[in-house]
C-alpha positions, 0 to 999 in steps of 0.5 A, a space after each residue: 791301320 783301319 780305324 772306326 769313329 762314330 758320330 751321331 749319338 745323342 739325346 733324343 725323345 721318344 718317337 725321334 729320329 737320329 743318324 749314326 755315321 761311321 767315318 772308316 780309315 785305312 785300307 781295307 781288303 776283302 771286305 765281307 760286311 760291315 754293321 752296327 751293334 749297340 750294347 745296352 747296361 747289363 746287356 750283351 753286345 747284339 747285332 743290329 743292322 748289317 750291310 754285305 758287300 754285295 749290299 743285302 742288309 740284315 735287320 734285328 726284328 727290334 729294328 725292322 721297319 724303323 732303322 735303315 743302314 747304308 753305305 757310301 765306299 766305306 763310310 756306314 750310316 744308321 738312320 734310326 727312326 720312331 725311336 723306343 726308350 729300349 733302343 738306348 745304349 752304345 752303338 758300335 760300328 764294325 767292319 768285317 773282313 775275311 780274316 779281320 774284323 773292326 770296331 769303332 769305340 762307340 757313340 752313346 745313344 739316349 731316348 727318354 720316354 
Protein backbone atom coordinates (compact mmCIF):
# COMPACT_ATOMS: atom_id res chain seq x y z
CA UNK A 1 0.00 0.00 0.00
CA UNK A 2 1.70 3.67 -1.12
CA UNK A 3 1.41 5.94 1.18
CA UNK A 4 2.29 9.92 1.16
CA UNK A 5 3.21 12.16 4.31
CA UNK A 6 4.23 15.92 4.30
CA UNK A 7 5.93 17.56 6.37
CA UNK A 8 7.65 21.23 6.37
CA UNK A 9 4.70 23.32 6.62
CA UNK A 10 4.39 26.08 8.76
CA UNK A 11 4.37 29.87 9.49
CA UNK A 12 6.44 32.01 7.84
CA UNK A 13 6.68 35.82 7.18
CA UNK A 14 6.83 37.34 3.80
CA UNK A 15 9.94 37.25 1.94
CA UNK A 16 10.74 33.66 3.73
CA UNK A 17 11.70 30.54 3.04
CA UNK A 18 10.35 26.90 3.92
CA UNK A 19 11.19 22.99 2.67
CA UNK A 20 8.19 20.92 1.95
CA UNK A 21 9.18 17.18 2.16
CA UNK A 22 7.08 14.21 1.13
CA UNK A 23 8.24 11.05 2.75
CA UNK A 24 6.84 8.13 0.02
CA UNK A 25 5.84 4.41 1.15
CA UNK A 26 5.36 1.26 -0.37
CA UNK A 27 5.84 -0.07 -3.79
CA UNK A 28 5.70 1.98 -6.53
CA UNK A 29 5.63 0.64 -10.32
CA UNK A 30 5.69 2.76 -13.21
CA UNK A 31 6.13 5.72 -11.81
CA UNK A 32 5.20 8.51 -14.58
CA UNK A 33 5.56 12.20 -12.12
CA UNK A 34 5.16 13.09 -9.17
CA UNK A 35 4.30 16.74 -7.86
CA UNK A 36 2.86 19.30 -5.45
CA UNK A 37 -0.30 21.11 -5.57
CA UNK A 38 -1.58 23.32 -2.89
CA UNK A 39 -5.26 24.42 -2.57
CA UNK A 40 -6.06 27.61 -1.06
CA UNK A 41 -9.62 28.72 0.75
CA UNK A 42 -12.35 28.68 -1.70
CA UNK A 43 -9.98 27.76 -4.14
CA UNK A 44 -9.55 24.68 -6.68
CA UNK A 45 -6.63 22.25 -6.22
CA UNK A 46 -3.77 23.66 -8.75
CA UNK A 47 -0.77 22.34 -9.87
CA UNK A 48 2.42 23.77 -8.61
CA UNK A 49 5.46 22.22 -9.43
CA UNK A 50 6.04 18.72 -10.96
CA UNK A 51 8.95 16.21 -11.55
CA UNK A 52 9.17 13.37 -14.48
CA UNK A 53 10.57 10.45 -14.01
CA UNK A 54 13.11 11.31 -16.56
CA UNK A 55 13.53 14.21 -14.20
CA UNK A 56 12.05 17.49 -16.28
CA UNK A 57 10.29 19.84 -13.67
CA UNK A 58 7.52 21.83 -14.59
CA UNK A 59 6.49 25.11 -12.76
CA UNK A 60 3.13 27.00 -12.51
CA UNK A 61 4.26 30.62 -13.83
CA UNK A 62 3.14 32.00 -9.87
CA UNK A 63 6.13 29.94 -8.64
CA UNK A 64 8.73 30.15 -11.31
CA UNK A 65 12.00 31.38 -10.43
CA UNK A 66 11.06 31.07 -6.37
CA UNK A 67 10.03 27.45 -5.83
CA UNK A 68 12.65 24.55 -6.90
CA UNK A 69 11.10 20.80 -6.65
CA UNK A 70 13.53 17.66 -6.60
CA UNK A 71 13.67 14.24 -5.81
CA UNK A 72 15.74 11.46 -4.06
CA UNK A 73 14.58 7.72 -5.15
CA UNK A 74 10.92 8.46 -4.04
CA UNK A 75 11.13 10.92 -1.53
CA UNK A 76 9.79 14.92 -2.94
CA UNK A 77 11.04 18.03 -1.99
CA UNK A 78 9.63 21.76 -2.45
CA UNK A 79 12.09 24.52 -1.67
CA UNK A 80 9.99 27.48 -1.58
CA UNK A 81 11.48 30.72 -1.45
CA UNK A 82 10.86 34.73 -1.70
CA UNK A 83 7.50 33.62 -0.24
CA UNK A 84 4.25 35.88 -1.28
CA UNK A 85 1.19 36.19 1.43
CA UNK A 86 -1.09 34.38 -1.96
CA UNK A 87 1.05 31.23 -1.71
CA UNK A 88 -0.56 30.35 1.38
CA UNK A 89 -2.75 27.17 1.42
CA UNK A 90 -2.57 23.47 1.66
CA UNK A 91 0.43 21.73 -0.19
CA UNK A 92 -0.23 17.95 -1.31
CA UNK A 93 2.17 15.70 -2.42
CA UNK A 94 1.28 13.37 -5.61
CA UNK A 95 2.46 10.38 -7.02
CA UNK A 96 1.64 9.49 -10.44
CA UNK A 97 1.81 6.16 -11.93
CA UNK A 98 0.30 4.73 -15.33
CA UNK A 99 -2.60 3.58 -14.06
CA UNK A 100 -2.69 5.12 -10.24
CA UNK A 101 -2.24 8.22 -8.87
CA UNK A 102 -1.48 9.19 -4.80
CA UNK A 103 -1.99 11.83 -2.47
CA UNK A 104 -0.50 12.93 0.85
CA UNK A 105 -3.15 14.48 3.25
CA UNK A 106 -1.42 17.69 2.98
CA UNK A 107 0.77 19.97 5.22
CA UNK A 108 -0.69 23.60 5.74
CA UNK A 109 1.37 26.48 4.48
CA UNK A 110 0.94 30.03 6.04
CA UNK A 111 2.83 33.62 5.10
CA UNK A 112 1.88 36.72 6.81
CA UNK A 113 2.44 39.70 5.01
Amino acid sequence: QVQLVESGGGLVQAGGSLRLSCAVSGSIFNLNAMGWYRQAPGKQRELVASITSGGTTHYADSVKGRFTISRDNYNLYLQMDSLKSEDTAVYYCNVRTIVSAYWGQGTQVTVSS
